[in-house]
C-alpha positions in Angstrom: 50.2 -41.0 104.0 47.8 -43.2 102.5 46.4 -46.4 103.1 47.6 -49.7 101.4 46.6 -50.2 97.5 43.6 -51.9 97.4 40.7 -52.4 94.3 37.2 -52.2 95.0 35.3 -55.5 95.1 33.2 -54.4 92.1 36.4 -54.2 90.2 36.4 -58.6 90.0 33.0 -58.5 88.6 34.4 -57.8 85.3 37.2 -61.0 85.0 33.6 -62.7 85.2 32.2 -61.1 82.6 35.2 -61.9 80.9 35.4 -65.7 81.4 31.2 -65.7 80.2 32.2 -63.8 77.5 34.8 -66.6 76.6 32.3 -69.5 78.3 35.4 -70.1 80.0 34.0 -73.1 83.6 37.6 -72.1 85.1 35.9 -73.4 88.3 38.5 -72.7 91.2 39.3 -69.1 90.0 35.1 -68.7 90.0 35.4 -69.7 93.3 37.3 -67.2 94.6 35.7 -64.6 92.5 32.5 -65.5 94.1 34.0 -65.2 97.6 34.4 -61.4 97.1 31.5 -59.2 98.3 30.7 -55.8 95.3 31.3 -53.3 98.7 34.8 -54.5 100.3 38.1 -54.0 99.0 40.5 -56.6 97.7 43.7 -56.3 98.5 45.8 -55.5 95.6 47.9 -58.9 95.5 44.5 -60.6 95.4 43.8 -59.3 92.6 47.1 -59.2 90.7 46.9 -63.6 91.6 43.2 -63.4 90.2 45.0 -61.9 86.6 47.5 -64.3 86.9 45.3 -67.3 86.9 43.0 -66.0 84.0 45.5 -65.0 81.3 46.9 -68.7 81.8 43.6 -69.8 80.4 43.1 -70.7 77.1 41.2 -68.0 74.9 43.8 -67.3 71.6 44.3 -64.0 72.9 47.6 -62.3 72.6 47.1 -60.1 75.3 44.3 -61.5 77.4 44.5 -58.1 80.0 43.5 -56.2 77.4 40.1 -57.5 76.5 39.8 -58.2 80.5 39.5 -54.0 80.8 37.4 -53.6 77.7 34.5 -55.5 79.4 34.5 -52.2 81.6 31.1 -51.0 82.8 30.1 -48.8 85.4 28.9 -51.1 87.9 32.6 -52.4 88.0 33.3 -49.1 89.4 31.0 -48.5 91.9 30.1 -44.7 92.2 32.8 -43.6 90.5 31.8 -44.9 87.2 28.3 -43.8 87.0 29.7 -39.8 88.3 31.8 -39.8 85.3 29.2 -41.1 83.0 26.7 -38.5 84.5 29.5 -35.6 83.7 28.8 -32.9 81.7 31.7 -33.0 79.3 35.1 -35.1 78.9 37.3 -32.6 81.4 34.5 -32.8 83.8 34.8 -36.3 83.9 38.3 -36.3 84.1 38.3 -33.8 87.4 35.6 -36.5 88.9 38.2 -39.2 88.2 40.8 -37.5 89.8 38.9 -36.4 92.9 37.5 -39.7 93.8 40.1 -41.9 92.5 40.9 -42.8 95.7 37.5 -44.7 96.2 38.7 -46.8 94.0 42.4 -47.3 94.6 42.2 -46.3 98.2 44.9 -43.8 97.6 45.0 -41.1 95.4 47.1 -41.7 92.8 46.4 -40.0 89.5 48.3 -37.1 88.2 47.4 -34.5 85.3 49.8 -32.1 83.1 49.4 -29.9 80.0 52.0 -31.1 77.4 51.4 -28.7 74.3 48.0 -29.5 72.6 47.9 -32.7 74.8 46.4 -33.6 78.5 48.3 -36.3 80.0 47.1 -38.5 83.1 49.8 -40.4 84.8 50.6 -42.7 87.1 54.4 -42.1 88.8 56.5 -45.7 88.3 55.7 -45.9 92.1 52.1 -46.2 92.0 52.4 -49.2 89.3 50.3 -52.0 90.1 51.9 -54.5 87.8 52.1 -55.3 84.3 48.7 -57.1 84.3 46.7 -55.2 86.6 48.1 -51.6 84.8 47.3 -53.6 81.5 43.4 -53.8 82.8 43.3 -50.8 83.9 44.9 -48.7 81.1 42.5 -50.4 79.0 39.4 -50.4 81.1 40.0 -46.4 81.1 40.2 -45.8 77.1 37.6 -48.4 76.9 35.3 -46.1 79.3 36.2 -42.7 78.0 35.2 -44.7 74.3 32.0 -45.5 75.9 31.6 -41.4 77.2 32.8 -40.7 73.1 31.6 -43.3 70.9 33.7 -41.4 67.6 37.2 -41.7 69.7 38.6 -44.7 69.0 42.8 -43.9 68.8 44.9 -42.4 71.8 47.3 -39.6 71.5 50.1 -41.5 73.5 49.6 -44.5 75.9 53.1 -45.3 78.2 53.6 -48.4 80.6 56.4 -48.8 83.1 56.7 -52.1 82.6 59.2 -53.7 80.0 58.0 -54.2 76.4 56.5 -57.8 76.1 56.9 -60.1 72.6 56.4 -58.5 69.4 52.8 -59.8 68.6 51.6 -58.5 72.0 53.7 -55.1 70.8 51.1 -55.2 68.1 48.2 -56.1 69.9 48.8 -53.1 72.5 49.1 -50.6 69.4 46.2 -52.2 67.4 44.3 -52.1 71.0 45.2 -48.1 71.8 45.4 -46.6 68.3 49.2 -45.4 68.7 52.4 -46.0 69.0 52.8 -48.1 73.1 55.6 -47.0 74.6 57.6 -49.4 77.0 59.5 -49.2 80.1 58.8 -45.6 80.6 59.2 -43.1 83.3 55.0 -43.4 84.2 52.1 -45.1 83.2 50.4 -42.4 80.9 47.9 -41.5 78.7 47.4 -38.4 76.3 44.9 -36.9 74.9 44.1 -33.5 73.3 42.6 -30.9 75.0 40.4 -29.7 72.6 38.1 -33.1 73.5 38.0 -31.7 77.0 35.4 -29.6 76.4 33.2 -32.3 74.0 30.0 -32.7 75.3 28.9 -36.8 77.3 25.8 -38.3 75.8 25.0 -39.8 78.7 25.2 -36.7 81.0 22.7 -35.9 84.2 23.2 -32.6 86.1 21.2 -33.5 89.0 21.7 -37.5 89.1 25.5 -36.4 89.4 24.8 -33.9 92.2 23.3 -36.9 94.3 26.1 -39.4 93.0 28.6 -36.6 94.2 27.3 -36.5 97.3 27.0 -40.1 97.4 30.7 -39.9 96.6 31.8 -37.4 99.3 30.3 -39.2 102.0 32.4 -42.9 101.2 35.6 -40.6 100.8 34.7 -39.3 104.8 33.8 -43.0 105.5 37.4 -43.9 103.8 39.9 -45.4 106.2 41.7 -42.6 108.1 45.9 -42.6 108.1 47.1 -44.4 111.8 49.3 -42.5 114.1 52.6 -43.8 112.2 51.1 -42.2 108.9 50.9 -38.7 110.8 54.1 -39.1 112.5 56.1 -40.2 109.7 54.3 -37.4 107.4 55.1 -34.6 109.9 58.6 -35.3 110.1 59.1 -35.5 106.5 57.5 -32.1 106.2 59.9 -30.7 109.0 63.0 -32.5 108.0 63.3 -31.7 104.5 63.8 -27.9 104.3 67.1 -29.0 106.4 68.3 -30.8 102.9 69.0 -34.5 102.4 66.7 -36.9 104.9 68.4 -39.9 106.0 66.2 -43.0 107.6 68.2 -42.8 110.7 67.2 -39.7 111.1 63.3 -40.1 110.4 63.4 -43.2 112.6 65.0 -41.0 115.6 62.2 -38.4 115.5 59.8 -41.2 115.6 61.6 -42.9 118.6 61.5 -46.6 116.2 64.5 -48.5 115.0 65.1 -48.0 111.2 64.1 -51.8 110.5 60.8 -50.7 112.3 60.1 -48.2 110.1 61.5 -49.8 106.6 59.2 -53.1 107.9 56.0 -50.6 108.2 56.8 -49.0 104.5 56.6 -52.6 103.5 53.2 -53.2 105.1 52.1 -50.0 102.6 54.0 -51.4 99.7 56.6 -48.2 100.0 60.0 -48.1 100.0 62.0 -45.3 102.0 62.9 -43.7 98.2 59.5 -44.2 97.2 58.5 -42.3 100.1 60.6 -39.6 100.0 59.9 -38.8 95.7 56.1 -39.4 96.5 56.4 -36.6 99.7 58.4 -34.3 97.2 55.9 -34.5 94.6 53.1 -33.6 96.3 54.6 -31.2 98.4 56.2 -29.4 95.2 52.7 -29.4 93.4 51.2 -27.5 96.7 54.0 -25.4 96.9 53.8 -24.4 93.0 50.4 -23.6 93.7 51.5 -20.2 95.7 52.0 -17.8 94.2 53.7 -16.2 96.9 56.5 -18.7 96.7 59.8 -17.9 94.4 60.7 -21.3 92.5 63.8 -20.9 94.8 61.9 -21.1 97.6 60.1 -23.9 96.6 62.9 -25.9 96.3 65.0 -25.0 99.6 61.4 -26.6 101.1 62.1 -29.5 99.7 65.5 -30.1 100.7 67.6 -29.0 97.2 70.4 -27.1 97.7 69.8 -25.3 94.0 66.7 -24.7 92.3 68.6 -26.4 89.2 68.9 -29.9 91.4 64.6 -29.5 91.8 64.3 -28.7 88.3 65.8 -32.0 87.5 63.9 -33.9 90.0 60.4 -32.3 89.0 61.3 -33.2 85.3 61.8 -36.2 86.1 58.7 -37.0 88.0 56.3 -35.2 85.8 58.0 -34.9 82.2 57.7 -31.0 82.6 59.5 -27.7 84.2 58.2 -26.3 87.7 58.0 -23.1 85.9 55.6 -24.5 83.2 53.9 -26.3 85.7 53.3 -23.3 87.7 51.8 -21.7 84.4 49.6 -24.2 83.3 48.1 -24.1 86.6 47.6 -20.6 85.9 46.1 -21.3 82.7 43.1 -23.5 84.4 
């Protein structure tokens, strides 16, 4: 179980740069930009109220979370940033990303596939932060990966959960991502192809990223660690679901708490009990698939299907792909 979804406090910085860039006074939302220190976390409803207050400004932009993420920098990552920009190539920087994402989101949220020639990161519809804050983050990511490739400037495929907005800011989120946006999707996404995984960074520094990963190992050990309830409720899920469908009532049993107890503590994490249960699949399915040991079969009495046809379904629908490919690109790398 992870800890509440949270941004870093370097993460603001850059809705500052934005409102100099406009020479925007917007004194009260300075104010509370101000009142966050560079090295704590902001709760994520802080900052999703900080977005709301700045697109409401006046700056002729159709989309003003767009241009928010392309004043991305490093510093507005923290560590994270400057690893990736050290990296070696593009898929190097990618595999930092995913490894320390959680520094940033204080969970780890980020998923990768094959899809043909294309690498897709995505984000389930559960891990969406909003329409604003995935808008500024989407784009603060292309924006970065065209600061690590200065030629790149169009994406393969960019998906948002959310629903599509007005036409013009249709057209400003294509014109922004060089493709097609696609709306109301099953996860936030973007594609790329892999043959610019292996492109070379300009900016790259073998050993200023070895003390930058270090740097970077040591805050994930410093990270918050999951309470008792996380464990408990993690354990029984794992224990629970090779018996076939969970039911609350029967989670809340094992834990000895009421099921309003244990739906009011999902809320504290902004979960839901389905939530829960898809996210728990997920990652159990992905650790599973990486055994070779295990028949797909198997793999899918483990999770509580009573047909590997029923998991088949469920898998394709969190990740867009088969188990069996799955299991073979992760072969492949």
């Amino acid at each position: 179980m992870a800890t509440p979804m949270r941004v870093t406090g370097a993460w603001v910085q850059q809705l500052t740069d934005w409102l100099d860039l406009h020479q925007l006074a917007a004194p009260a939302l300075r104010l509370l930009l101000d009142s966050r220190r560079q090295d704590e976390a902001v709760p994520l409803a802080f900052w999703q109220s900080l977005l709301a207050q700045a697109v409401e400004l006046p700056t002729g932009e159709p989309v003003p979370a767009l241009e928010i993420g392309a004043q991305v920098r490093p510093r507005h990552v923290g560590v994270l940033g400057y690893l990736t920009l050290a990296s070696r190539t593009l898929g190097e920087a990618m595999q930092v990303y995913q490894r320390y994402e959680q520094l940033f989101y204080g969970q780890q949220l980020v998923r990768v596939r094959r899809q043909g020639e294309l690498v897709v990161m995505y984000w389930s519809a559960e891990a969406t932060t909003g329409a604003l804050a995935d808008t500024v983050a989407i784009a603060a990511l292309v924006s970065f990966l065209r600061r690590l490739l200065p030629d790149v400037s169009a994406m393969a495929q960019v998906s948002f959960v959310f629903a599509a907005p007005d036409e013009a800011a249709c057209a400003a989120y294509d014109a922004f991502f060089g493709c097609r946006v696609r709306f109301a999707a099953n996860a936030t996404e973007v594609a790329l192809p892999v043959a610019w995984l292996g492109r070379p960074l300009p900016h790259s520094d073998p050993a200023g990223r070895e003390q930058l990963d270090q740097q970077a190992r040591a805050l994930m050990l410093a990270q918050p660690a999951a309470d008792s309830f996380d464990r408990a409720l993690q354990h029984a899920l794992v224990r629970r679901l090779p018996e076939g469908e969970v039911a609350l009532k029967q989670v809340a049993l094992d834990l000895h708490l009421s099921v309003r107890s244990v739906q009011r503590r999902l809320a504290q994490r902004q979960l839901s009990w389905r939530g829960l249960l898809e996210r728990t699949r997920l990652q159990l399915a992905e650790q599973y698939l990486a055994d070779p040991a295990l028949q797909l079969g198997e793999v899918a009495l483990l999770l509580g299907f009573s047909e590997q046809s029923a998991f088949n379904r469920a898998f394709r629908r969190w990740t867009a792909t088969t188990p069996a490919r799955f299991r073979r690109d992760l072969r492949l790398h």
